[in-house]
Structures are given as structure tokens and as C-alpha cells.
C-alpha positions as CSV (number, residue, x, y, z in Angstrom):
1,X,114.8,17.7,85.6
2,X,112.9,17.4,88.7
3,X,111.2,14.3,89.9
4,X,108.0,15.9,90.3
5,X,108.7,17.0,86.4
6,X,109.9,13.8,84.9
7,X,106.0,12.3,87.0
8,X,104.4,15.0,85.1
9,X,105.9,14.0,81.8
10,X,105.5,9.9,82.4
11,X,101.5,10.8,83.5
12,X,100.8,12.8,79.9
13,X,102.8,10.5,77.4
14,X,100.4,7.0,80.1
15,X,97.3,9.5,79.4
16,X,98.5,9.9,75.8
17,X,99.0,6.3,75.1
18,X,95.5,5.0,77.1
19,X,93.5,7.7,74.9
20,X,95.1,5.8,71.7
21,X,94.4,2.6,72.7
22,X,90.6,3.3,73.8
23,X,90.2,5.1,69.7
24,X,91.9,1.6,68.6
25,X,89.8,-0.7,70.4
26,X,86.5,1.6,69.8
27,X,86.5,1.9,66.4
28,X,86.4,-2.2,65.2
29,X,83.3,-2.0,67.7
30,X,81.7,1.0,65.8
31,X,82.4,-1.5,62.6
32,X,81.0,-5.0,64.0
33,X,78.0,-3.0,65.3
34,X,77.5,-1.8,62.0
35,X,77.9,-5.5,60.6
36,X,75.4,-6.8,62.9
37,X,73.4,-4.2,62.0
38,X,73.4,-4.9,58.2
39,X,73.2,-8.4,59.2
40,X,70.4,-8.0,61.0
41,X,67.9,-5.4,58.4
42,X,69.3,-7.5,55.7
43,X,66.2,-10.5,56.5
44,X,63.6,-7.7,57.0
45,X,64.4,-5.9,54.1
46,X,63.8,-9.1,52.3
47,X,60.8,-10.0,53.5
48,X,59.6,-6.3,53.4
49,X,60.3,-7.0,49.6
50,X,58.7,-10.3,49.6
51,X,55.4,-8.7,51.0
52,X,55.3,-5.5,48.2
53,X,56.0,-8.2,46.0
54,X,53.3,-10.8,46.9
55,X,50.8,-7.6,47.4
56,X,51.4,-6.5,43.7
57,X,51.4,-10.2,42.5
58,X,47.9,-10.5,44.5
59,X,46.5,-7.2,42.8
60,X,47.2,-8.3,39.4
61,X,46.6,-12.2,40.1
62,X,43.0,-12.4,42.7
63,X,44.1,-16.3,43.0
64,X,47.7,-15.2,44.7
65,X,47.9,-15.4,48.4
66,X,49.4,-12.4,50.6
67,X,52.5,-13.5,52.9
68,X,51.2,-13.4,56.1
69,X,47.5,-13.4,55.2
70,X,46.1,-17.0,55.5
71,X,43.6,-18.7,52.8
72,X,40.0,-18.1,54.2
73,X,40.4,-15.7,56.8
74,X,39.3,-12.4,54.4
75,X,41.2,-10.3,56.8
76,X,40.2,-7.1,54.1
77,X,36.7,-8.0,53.3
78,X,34.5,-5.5,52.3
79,X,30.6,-5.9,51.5
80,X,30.2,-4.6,48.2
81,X,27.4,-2.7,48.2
82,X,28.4,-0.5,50.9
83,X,32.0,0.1,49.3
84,X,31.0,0.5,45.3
85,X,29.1,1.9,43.2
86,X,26.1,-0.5,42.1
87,X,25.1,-1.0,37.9
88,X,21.6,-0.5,37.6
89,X,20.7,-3.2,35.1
90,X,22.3,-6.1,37.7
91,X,20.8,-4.3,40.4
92,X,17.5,-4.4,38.7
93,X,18.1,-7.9,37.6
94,X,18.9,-9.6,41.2
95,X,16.1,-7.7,42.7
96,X,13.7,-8.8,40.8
97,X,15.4,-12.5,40.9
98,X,15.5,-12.8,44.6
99,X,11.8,-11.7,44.7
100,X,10.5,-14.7,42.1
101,X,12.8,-16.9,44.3
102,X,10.6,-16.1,47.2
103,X,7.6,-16.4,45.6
104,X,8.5,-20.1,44.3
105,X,9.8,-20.9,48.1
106,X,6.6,-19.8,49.5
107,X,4.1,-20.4,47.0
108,X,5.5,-22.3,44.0
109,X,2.7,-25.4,44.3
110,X,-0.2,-22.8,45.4
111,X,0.0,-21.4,41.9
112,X,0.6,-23.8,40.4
113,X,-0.1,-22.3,36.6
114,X,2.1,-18.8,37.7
115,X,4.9,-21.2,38.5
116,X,4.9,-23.2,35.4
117,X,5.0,-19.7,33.3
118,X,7.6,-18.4,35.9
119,X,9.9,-21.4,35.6
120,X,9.9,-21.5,31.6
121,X,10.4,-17.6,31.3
122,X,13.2,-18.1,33.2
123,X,14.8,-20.7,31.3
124,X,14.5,-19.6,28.2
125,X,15.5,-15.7,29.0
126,X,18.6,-17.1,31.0
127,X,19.5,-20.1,28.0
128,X,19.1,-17.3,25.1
129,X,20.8,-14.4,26.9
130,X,23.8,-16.6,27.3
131,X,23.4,-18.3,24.0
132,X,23.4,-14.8,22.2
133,X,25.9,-13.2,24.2
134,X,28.7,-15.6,23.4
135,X,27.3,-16.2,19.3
136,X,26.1,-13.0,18.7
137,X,27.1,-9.3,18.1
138,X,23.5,-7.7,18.7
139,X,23.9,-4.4,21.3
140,X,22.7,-4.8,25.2
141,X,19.3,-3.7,24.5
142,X,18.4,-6.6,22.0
143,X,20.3,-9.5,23.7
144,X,17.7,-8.4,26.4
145,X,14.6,-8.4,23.5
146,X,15.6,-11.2,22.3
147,X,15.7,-13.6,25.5
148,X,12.3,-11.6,27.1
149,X,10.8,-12.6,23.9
150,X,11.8,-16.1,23.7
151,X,11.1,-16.5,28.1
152,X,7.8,-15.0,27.3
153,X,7.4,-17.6,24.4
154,X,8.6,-20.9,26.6
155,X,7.0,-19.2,29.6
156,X,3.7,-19.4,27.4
157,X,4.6,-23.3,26.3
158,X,5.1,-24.9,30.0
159,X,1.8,-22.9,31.4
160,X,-0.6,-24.4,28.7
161,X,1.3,-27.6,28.6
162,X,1.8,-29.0,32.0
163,X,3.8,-32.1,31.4
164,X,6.6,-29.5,29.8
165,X,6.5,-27.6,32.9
166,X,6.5,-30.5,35.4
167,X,9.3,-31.2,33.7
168,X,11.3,-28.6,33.5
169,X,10.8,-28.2,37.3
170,X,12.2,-31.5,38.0
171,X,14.9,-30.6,35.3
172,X,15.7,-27.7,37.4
173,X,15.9,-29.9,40.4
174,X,18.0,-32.0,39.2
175,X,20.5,-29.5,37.7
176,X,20.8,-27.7,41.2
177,X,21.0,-31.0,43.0
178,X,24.5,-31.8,40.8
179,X,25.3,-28.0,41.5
180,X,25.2,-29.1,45.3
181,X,27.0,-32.0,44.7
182,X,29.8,-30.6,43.1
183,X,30.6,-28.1,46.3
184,X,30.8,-31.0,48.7
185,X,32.7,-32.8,46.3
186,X,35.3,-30.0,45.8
187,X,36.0,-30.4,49.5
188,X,37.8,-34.1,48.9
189,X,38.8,-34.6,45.4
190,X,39.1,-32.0,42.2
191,X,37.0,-33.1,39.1
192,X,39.6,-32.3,36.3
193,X,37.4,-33.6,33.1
194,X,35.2,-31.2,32.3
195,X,32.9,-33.4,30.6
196,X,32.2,-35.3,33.9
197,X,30.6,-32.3,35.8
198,X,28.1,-32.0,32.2
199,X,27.2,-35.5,32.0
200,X,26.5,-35.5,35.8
201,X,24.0,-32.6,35.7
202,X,22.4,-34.1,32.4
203,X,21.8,-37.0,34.1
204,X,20.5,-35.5,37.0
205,X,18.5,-33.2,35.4
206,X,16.8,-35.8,32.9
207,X,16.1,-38.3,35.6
208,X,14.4,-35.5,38.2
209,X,12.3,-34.4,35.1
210,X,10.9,-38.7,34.4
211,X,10.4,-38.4,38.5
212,X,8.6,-35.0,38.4
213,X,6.4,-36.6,35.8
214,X,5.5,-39.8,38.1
215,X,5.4,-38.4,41.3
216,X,4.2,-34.3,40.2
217,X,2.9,-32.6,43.5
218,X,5.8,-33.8,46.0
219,X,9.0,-33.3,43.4
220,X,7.3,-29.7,42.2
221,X,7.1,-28.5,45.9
222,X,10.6,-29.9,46.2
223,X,11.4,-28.2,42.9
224,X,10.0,-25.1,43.2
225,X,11.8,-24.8,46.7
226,X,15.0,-25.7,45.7
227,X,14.9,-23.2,42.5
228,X,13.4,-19.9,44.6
229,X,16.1,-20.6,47.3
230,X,18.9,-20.7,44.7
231,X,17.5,-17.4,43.0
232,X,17.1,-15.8,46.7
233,X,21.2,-16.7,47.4
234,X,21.8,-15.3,43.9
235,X,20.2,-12.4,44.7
236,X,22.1,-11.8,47.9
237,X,25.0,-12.8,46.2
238,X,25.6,-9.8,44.2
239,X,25.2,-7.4,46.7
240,X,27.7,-8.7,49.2
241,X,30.1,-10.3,46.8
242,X,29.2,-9.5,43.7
243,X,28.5,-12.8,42.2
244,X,31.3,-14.5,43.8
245,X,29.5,-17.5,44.8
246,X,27.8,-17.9,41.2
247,X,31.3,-17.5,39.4
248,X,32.5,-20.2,42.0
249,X,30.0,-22.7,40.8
250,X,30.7,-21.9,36.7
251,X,34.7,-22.9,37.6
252,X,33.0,-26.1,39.3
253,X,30.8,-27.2,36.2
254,X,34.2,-26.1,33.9
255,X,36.2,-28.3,36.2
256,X,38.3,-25.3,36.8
257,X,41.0,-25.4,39.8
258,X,39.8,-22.3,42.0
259,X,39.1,-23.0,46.2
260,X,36.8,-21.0,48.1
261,X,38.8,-18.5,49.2
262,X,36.8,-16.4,52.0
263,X,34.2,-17.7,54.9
264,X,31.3,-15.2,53.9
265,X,31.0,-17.0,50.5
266,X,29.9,-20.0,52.7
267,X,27.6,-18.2,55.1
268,X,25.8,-16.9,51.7
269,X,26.1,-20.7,50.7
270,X,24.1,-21.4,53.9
271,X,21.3,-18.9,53.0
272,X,20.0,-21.7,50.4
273,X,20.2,-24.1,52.7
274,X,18.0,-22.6,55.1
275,X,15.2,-21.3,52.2
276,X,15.3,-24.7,50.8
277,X,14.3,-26.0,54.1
278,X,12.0,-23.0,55.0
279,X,10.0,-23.2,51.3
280,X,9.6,-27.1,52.0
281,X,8.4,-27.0,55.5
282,X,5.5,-23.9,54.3
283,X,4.4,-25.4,51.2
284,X,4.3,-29.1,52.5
285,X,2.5,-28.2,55.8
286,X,0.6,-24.8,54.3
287,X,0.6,-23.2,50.7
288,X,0.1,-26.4,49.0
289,X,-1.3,-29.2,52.1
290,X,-5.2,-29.1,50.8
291,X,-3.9,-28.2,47.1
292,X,-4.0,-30.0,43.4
293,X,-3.4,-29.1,40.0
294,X,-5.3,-32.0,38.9
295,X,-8.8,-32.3,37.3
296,X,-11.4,-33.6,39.3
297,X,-13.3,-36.9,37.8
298,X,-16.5,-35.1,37.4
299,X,-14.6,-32.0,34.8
300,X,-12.6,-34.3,32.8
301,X,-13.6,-34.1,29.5
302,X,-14.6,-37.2,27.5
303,X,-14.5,-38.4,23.5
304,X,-16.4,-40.9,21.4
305,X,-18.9,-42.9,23.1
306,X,-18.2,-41.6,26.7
307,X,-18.6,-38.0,25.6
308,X,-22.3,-39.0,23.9
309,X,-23.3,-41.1,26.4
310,X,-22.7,-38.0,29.1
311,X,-24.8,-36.3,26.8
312,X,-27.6,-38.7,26.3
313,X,-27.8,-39.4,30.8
314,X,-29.3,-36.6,32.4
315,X,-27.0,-35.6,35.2
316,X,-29.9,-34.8,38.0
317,X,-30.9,-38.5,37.4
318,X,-34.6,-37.9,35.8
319,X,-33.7,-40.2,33.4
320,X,-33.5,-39.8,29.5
321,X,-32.9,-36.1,28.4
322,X,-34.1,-36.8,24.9
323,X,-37.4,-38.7,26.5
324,X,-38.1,-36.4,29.0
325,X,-38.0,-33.2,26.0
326,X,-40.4,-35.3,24.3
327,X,-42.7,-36.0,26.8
328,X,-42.5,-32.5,27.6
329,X,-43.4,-31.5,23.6
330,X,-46.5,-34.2,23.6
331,X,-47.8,-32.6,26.8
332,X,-47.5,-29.0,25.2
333,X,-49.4,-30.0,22.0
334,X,-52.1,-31.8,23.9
335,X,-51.0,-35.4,22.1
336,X,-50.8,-38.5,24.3
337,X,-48.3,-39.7,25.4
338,X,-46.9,-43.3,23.9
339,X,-45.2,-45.7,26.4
């Protein structure tokens, strides 16, 4: 064999032997890639699972918190009267409720007597819905009769008799003022006995209804301003949140564990703020300034000797009104006159 054959031979079997040795050393690299590769999805797969997971867990459970999503952000907020379909009956129902809330912010104390029927109509509809509808097995339609008839029949009581309405104002007052209480004490500590949140809104409410009765005009304006401005946020409360806010405060009087979870509910928490300020500043400085439910001295009516002796004193000070009729009957018959 020649040299230039035995070259030729020695260059294919060097050619032959390099191509093996690049398949060798390629394909454990084709296998740690695809190690690294499993390695790698392996930790997004998980969390990809985590994240379905906590998403279904959040749509069966509203108090579970999306990974990723923090607490209070509301990242998928949507108002809810733009994206559902409203009921009729609580549309109705928080219409008309925000509208009495602005008539008690603006003229509460003005009239006065409106007020007093306004307050105890909606006590007593709101106390006997809620009475019937957890005792009771009567359709919509006559839980509705039933507490319109009894609101109608308390509304009645507190307009006639003032001292019940006075009171229930400051009642009112003083049941909100707890309701107040409780959100800013939810911030620091959690009330877990749930008969501490009732005893403190009895005791609120009984001791703003003995101050109402002492000091009436001031505590009703405050009253009156205080209640419309909670009806006005109710109000708006359904329509963006659907009653959120108002759900929010039943788990604070149960001493229920439940955080607000979203910043709107506190901007709608700041709406009765601001209307309890607003109904203060009108009625203090304009509705009710020259205004009084009292009597007057001169219409108060009088018993036993008082009322007779009115009725003996002539008002126009001409002296004796039995005298001066019989002085008038002597002159008329042509008699004299005895002194």
C-alpha cells in the first residue's frame, strides 16, 4: 500500500473516531439540559398550581386571599351596579332610604313633628321586618305588611308623644355612635365576646336617649344628622358594593373575625363622615338657628285654679270679664249700675 493510501485510511478511521466522540460527549448534554429544564418548570408548575388552587379556594371561600394579590388593594373591583343586574325591591328600598337620610341631614330639627313620625316608622318597620323574618314563615309580601303597619303605628306614637320621639332620636344616636366606635376599634384589638359589642350599644343608646331628654334641640340636630348620614351611606352602599359595608358592621356587633378587605368600603365609610358634618353645620347655622319645638308661655295650657283664673282676667286688661258683661246687661235694660 501506498503512503498516500495508508494517509487516506489513518484520516477516515481519525474522522471516524472524532464523529463518535462528539455523539458521546453531545448526548449527556442533550440529558443535563433536559434536567435543568425539569428542574427549572418544576417551581412554576407549582406555583401555577398554587395560584388555580388559591383562585378556586377564593371563589368558594370570599375570606381567602389570592397569591399574589395583596389584602386591600381590590385589584378586580367592580361597581355593582354597572356590572349586575339590580332587584327591584332593594333598589326601591335604598332609594327611598338615602332620600329620608337627606331629609333628616338637612331638615331633621325644621320639622321637627315629620322627623319624629320619620324616626319611629323607621324603627319599628326595620325591628319587625327583622323580627319576622328570622321567627316567622309569612311570604315577602306580608313581612312587608306587617312591619309598614307596625312603623306606621310607632311612627304615629313618637309624633303625638314627643318625649318617645326625643328619645328614640337620642337612642338612635347613641346606637350609631357605638357602631362608630366599633370600626375604629377593629383597627387595634378584635372584640371576641359578643355580648360586649350589645351591652356597649345598650348603654350608649339608653344614655344618648336621658341626654336627648335634657338637652332636646342640640342632641336632635345631632341625632337627626347622624341617622340621615348613616341612611345616605346605606344607600350608596348597595349600589357600589352591595351592602358590603352594612354586612361589615353586623360581623362587628356579632364579634365576628372578618377585616375590611377593599379601600372603596372606606371611601363609602367617609361619605357619613362628611353628611354628618354637612347636616350639623346647615341645621345649626340654618334649618333649625331661629327654630323650637317648644310651646310658648302664652299657649301653654293650664288646669285647676290657673286655668279659671285665665278665664275669670280679661286678657286686653279691661278688667273683670264677668263685671264688665254685667255692666254691659244693666246698661242694655236701662237699670243702674251698682258700685
Amino acid at each position: 500500500m501506498t503512503p498516500s493510501g495508508l494517509l487516506t485510511l489513518l484520516l477516515i478511521a481519525a474522522s471516524i473516531s472524532s464523529m463518535h466522540g462528539q455523539n458521546a460527549t453531545v448526548a449527556p448534554t442533550k440529558v443535563n439540559v433536559s434536567l435543568e429544564t425539569k428542574l427549572v418548570t418544576t417551581p412554576l408548575e407549582t406555583t401555577t398550581n398554587q395560584t388555580i388552587a388559591a383562585t378556586t379556594a377564593n371563589a368558594s371561600d370570599p375570606t381567602a386571599v389570592v397569591v399574589g394579590v395583596k389584602k386591600g388593594q381590590c385589584h378586580d373591583f367592580k361597581v355593582f351596579i354597572v356590572n349586575n343586574q339590580l332587584s327591584i325591591p332593594y333598589t326601591i328600598t335604598s332609594c327611598i332610604i338615602a332620600v329620608c337620610g337627606i331629609y333628616l341631614v338637612i331638615f331633621g330639627y325644621r320639622f321637627f313633628k315629620c322627623s319624629l313620625f320619620l324616626l319611629g316608622l323607621l324603627f319599628g318597620t326595620s325591628v319587625t321586618y327583622v323580627i319576622c323574618s328570622n321567627h316567622s314563615d309569612l311570604p315577602t309580601w306580608g313581612l312587608v305588611a306587617v312591619a309598614v303597619a307596625v312603623g306606621v303605628f310607632c311612627g304615629l306614637l313618637t309624633m303625638f308623644v314627643t318625649y318617645c320621639g326625643l328619645f328614640l332620636g337620642g337612642f338612635g344616636l347613641g346606637f350609631f355612635i357605638g357602631i362608630a366606635l366599633f370600626f375604629i376599634i377593629e383597627t387595634f384589638y378584635h372584640v371576641q365576646i359578643k355580648w360586649i359589642p350589645f351591652g356597649v350599644l345598650l348603654g350608649l343608646s339608653l344614655t344618648f336617649g336621658l341626654l336627648t331628654l335634657r338637652w332636646q334641640k342640640g342632641f336632635f340636630i345631632v341625632a337627626t344628622s347622624l341617622i340621615g348620614a348613616a341612611m345616605i351611606t346605606a344607600g350608596v352602599d348597595y349600589f357600589i358594593e352591595e351592602f358590603v359595608l352594612i354586612k361589615y358592621a353586623w360581623q362587628h356587633i356579632m364579634a365576628a373575625e372578618k377585616a375590611m378587605k377593599c379601600w372603596v368600603s372606606l371611601i363609602i365609610l367617609g361619605i357619613w363622615l362628611v353628611m354628618f358634618v354637612f347636616g350639623n353645620v346647615v341645621q345649626f347655622c340654618k334649618t333649625g338657628r331661629t327654630f323650637t319645638h317648644r310651646k310658648r308661655d302664652d299657649s301653654v295650657s293650664l288646669q285647676g285654679e290657673d286655668k279659671a283664673m285665665k278665664r275669670y282676667r280679661s286678657l286686653n286688661m279691661n278688667g273683670d270679664v264677668v263685671a264688665k258683661s254685667y255692666y254691659t246687661k244693666d246698661e242694655e235694660e236701662g237699670r243702674p249700675t251698682e258700685v
